[in-house]
C-alpha positions as semicolon CSV with decimal commas, in nm:
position;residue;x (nm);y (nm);z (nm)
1;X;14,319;10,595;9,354
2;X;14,500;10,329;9,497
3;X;14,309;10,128;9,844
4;X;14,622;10,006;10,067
5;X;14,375;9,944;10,354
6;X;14,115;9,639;10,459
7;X;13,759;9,736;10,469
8;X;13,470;9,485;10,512
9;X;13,205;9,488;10,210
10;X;12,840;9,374;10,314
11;X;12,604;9,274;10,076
12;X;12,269;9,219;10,175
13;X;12,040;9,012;10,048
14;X;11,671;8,845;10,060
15;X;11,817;8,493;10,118
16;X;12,187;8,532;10,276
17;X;12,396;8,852;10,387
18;X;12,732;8,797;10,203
19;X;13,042;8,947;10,394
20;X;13,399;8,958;10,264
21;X;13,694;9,158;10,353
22;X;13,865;9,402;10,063
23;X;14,216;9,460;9,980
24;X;14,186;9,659;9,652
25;X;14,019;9,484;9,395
26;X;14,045;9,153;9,602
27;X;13,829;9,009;9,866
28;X;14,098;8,844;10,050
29;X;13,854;8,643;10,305
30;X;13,487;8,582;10,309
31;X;13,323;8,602;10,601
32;X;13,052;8,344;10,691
33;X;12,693;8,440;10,522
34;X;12,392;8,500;10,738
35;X;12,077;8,414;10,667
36;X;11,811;8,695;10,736
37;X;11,549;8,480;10,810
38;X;11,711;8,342;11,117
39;X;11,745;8,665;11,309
40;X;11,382;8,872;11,168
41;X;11,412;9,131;11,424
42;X;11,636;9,410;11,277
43;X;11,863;9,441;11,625
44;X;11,937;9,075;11,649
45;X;12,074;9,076;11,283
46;X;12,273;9,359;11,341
47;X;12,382;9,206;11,626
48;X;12,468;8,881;11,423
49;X;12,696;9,078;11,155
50;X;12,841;9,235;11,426
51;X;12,953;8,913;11,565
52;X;13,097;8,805;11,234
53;X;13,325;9,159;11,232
54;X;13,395;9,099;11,598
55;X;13,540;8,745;11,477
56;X;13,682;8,885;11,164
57;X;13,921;9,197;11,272
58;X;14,081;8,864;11,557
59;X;14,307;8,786;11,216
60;X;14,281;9,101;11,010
61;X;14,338;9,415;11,316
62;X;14,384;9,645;11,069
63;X;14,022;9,686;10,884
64;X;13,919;10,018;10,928
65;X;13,597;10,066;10,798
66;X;13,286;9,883;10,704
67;X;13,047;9,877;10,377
68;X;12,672;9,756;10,336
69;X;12,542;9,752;10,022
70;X;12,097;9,700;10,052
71;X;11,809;9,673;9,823
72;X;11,653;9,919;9,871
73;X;11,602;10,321;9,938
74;X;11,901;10,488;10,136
75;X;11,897;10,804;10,283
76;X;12,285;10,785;10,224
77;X;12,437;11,089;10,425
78;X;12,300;10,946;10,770
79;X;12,288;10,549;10,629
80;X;11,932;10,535;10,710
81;X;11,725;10,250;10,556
82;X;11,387;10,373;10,384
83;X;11,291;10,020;10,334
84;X;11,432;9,723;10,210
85;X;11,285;9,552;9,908
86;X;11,370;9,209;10,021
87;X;11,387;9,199;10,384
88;X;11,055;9,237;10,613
89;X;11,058;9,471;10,905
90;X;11,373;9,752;10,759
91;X;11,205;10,036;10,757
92;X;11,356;10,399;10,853
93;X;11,634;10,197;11,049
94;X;11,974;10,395;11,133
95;X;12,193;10,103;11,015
96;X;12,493;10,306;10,967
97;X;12,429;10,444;11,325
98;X;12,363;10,143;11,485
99;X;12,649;9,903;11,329
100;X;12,911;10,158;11,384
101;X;12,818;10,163;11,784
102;X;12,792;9,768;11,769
103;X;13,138;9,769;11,629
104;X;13,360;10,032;11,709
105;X;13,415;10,092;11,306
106;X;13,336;10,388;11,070
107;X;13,027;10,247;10,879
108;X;12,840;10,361;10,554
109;X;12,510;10,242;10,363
110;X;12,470;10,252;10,045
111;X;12,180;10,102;9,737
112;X;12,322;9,765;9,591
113;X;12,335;9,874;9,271
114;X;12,519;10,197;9,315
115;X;12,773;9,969;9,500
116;X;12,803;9,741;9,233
117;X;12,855;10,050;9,028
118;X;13,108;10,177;9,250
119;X;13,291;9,881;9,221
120;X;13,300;9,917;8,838
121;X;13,351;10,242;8,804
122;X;13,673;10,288;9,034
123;X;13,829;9,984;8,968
124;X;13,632;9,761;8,697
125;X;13,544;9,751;8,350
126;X;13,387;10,150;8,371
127;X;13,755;10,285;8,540
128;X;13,824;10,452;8,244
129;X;13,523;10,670;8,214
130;X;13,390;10,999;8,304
131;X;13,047;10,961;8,270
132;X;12,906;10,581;8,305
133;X;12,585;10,418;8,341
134;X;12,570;10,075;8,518
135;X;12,288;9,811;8,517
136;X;12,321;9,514;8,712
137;X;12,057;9,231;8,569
138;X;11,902;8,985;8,804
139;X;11,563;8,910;8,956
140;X;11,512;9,306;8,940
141;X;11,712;9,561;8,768
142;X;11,915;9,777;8,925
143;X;12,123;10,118;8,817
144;X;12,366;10,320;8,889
145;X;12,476;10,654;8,688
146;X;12,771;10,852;8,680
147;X;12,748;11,227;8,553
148;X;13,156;11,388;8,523
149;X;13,281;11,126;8,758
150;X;13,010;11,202;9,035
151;X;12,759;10,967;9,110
152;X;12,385;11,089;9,062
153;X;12,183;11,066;9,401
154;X;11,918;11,306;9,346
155;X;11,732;11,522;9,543
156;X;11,629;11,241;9,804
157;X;11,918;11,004;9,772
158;X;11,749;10,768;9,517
159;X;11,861;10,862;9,196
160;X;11,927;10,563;8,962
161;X;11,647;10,311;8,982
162;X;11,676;10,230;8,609
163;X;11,473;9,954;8,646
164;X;11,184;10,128;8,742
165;X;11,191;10,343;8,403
166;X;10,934;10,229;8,168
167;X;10,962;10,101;7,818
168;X;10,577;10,111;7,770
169;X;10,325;10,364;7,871
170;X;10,028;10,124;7,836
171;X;10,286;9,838;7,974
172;X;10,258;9,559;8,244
173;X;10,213;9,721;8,587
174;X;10,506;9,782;8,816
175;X;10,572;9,737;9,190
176;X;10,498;10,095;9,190
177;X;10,210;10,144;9,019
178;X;10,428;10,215;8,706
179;X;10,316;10,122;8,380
180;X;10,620;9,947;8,138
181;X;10,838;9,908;8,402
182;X;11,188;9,758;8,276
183;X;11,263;9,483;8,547
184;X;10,873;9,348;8,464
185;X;11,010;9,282;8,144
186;X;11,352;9,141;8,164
187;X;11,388;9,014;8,531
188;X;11,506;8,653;8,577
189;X;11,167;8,541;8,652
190;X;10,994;8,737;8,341
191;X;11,272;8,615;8,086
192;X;11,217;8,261;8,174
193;X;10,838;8,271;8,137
194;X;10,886;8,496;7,788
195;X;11,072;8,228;7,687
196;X;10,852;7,939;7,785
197;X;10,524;8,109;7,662
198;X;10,741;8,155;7,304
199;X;10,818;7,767;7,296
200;X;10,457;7,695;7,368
201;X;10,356;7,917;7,081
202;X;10,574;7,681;6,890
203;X;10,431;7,361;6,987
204;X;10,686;7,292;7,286
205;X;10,655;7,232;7,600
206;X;10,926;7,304;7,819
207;X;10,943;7,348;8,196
208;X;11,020;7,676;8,345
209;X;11,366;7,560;8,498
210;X;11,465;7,508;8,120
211;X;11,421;7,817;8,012
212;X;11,621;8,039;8,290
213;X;11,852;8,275;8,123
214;X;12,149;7,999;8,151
215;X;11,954;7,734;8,026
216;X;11,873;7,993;7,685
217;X;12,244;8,094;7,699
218;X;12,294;7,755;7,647
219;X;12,023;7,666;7,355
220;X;12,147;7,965;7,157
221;X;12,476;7,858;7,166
222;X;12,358;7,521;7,046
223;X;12,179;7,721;6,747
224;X;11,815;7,688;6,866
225;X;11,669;7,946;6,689
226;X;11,347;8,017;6,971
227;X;11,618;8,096;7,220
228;X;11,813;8,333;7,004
229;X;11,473;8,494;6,923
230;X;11,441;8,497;7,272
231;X;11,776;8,657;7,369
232;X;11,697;8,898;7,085
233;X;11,338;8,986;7,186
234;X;11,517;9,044;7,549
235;X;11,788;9,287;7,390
236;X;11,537;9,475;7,218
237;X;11,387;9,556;7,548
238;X;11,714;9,661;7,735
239;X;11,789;9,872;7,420
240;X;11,536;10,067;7,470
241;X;11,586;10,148;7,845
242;X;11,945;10,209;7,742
243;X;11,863;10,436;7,454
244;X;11,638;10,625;7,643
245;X;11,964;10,712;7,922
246;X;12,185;10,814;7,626
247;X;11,970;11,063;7,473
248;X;11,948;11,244;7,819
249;X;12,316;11,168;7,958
250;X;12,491;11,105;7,652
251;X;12,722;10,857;7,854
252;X;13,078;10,790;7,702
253;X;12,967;10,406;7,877
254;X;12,694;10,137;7,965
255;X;12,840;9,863;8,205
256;X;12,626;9,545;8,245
257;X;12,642;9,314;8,561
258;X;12,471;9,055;8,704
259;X;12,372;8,688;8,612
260;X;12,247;8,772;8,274
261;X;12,539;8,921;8,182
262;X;12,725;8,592;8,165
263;X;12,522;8,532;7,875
264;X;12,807;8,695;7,637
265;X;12,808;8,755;7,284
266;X;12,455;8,572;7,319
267;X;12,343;8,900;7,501
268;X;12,600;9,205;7,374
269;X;12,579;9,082;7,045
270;X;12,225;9,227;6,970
271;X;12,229;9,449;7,274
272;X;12,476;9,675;7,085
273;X;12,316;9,660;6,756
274;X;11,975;9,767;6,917
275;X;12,101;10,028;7,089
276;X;12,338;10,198;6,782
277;X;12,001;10,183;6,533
278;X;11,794;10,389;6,794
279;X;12,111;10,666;6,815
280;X;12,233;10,945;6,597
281;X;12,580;11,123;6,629
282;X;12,748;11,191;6,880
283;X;12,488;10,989;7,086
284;X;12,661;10,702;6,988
285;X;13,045;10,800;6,884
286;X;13,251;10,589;7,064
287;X;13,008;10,439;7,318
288;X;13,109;10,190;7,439
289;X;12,850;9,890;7,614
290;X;13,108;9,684;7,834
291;X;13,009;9,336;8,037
292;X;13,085;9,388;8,416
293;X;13,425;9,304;8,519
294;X;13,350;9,163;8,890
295;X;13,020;8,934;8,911
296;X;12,892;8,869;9,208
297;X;13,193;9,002;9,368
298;X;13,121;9,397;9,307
299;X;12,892;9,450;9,553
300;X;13,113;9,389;9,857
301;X;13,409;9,508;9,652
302;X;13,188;9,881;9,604
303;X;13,095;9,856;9,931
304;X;13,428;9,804;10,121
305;X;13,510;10,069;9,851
306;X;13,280;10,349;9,947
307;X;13,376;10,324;10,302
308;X;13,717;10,383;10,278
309;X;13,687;10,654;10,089
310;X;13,460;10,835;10,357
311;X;13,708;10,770;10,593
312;X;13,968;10,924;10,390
313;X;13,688;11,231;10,318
């Protein structure tokens, strides 16, 4: 499908709400960020990205829709926020609702991570494939999975938290209560104190900012054979969360985004061996596991996405 029109992609986040506006695969001009914390009450920073579109369609008349793209649960036919993960206060709000009456524009809500894999799947590295999985790798782990070129929402909208899917039954214990859950093993936060607890075994100290997943990219580059351990131990992990999806959706895919993704060869290099040992047949034929083709990008890029295709729906 080819996107001839301008829609504006909102991604929202703990720290700063990121706002671009989308030409295709391009965001052709970023909007300035807002920071949550300076507007806590749910009206005022709706009111505040409101502003920012108000500014935005002065030079660009013809956007015609709008995208936001939250952490958290989405009741996704009415754009209702469950909750959001990151932000205090969101809960059961009627953002699409409310932001389309604040700005005159079509609106739709959607879960970060199925707009980052909206954003792959229609136009990035998974545009090729019928039936896709896509993790995106941060300071949680997000998914998003696509069945026969439909994407999976469940019964309740929430289909796809990957990250909540356990790797151990006896297992660290998860935000929900869930034993073995994925992100509690190779979040950000969790890789980096893996990794310092495995120099320490060693006899090395290291501080915590040097062992981020950048700062281990880096070391196993170098040859340091604790971070490639590391990176390994971490693939080993991901494999198995990745295994477990193809033996029940026998994907033809697995796309990878976020920050740990930069990581390369470091990362797909064992990630794809790991995963091809715990497959048989045509579990495995011609899968293909694919870094992310947009960064940071594809969550305002599967946002402004999604709501042009509504419109057009």
């Amino acid at each position: 499908m080819e996107y001839t029109d301008k829609a504006i992609g909102i991604d929202f986040g703990g720290t700063s709400i990121k706002m671009g506006i989308v030409l295709g695969k391009q965001i052709v001009a970023e909007l300035p960020s807002i920071n949550p914390k300076h507007h806590p009450e749910p009206k005022d920073l709706i009111r505040a990205i409101a502003d920012q579109v108000k500014v935005a369609r002065e030079d660009h008349d013809d956007i015609r829709a709008i995208g936001c793209g939250v952490p958290g649960f989405v009741h996704t036919p009415t754009g209702t926020i469950h909750n959001l993960t990151n932000v205090p206060g969101w809960t059961d709000i009627p953002l699409q609702a409310l932001l389309s009456e604040a700005t005159g524009l079509p609106c739709v809500v959607e879960n970060d991570a199925n707009a980052m894999g909206i954003a792959e799947w229609k136009l990035g590295a998974g545009q090729h494939f019928k039936h896709l999985i896509c993790l995106t790798l941060g300071t949680g782990v997000g998914g998003a999975v696509i069945v026969n070129n439909q994407i999976i929402r469940g019964a309740h909208y929430v289909a796809g938290e990957l990250g909540q899917t356990s790797i151990h039954y006896a297992g660290r214990l998860g935000a929900y209560n869930n034993a073995g859950a994925l992100e509690d093993y190779i979040g950000n936060n969790e890789f980096a104190a893996d990794s310092q607890a495995a120099y320490k075994e060693a006899g090395i100290e290291k501080d915590i900012e040097d062992c981020t997943p950048a700062a281990m990219d880096a070391l196993a580059s170098h040859g340091d054979e604790i971070a490639i351990a590391c990176w390994d131990d971490f693939a080993k992990k991901l494999a198995c969360a990745i295994a477990n999806c193809c033996w029940i959706l026998n994907p033809e895919a697995i796309v990878i985004g976020g920050g740990i993704s930069k990581a390369g060869d470091t990362l797909f290099v064992p990630l794809r061996k790991h995963v091809l040992e715990q497959l048989s047949g045509p579990f495995k034929d011609h899968l293909k596991i694919l870094p992310a083709k947009f960064g940071n990008e594809a969550g305002i890029i599967g946002c402004a996405t999604l709501a042009l295709e509504s419109i057009e729906d």
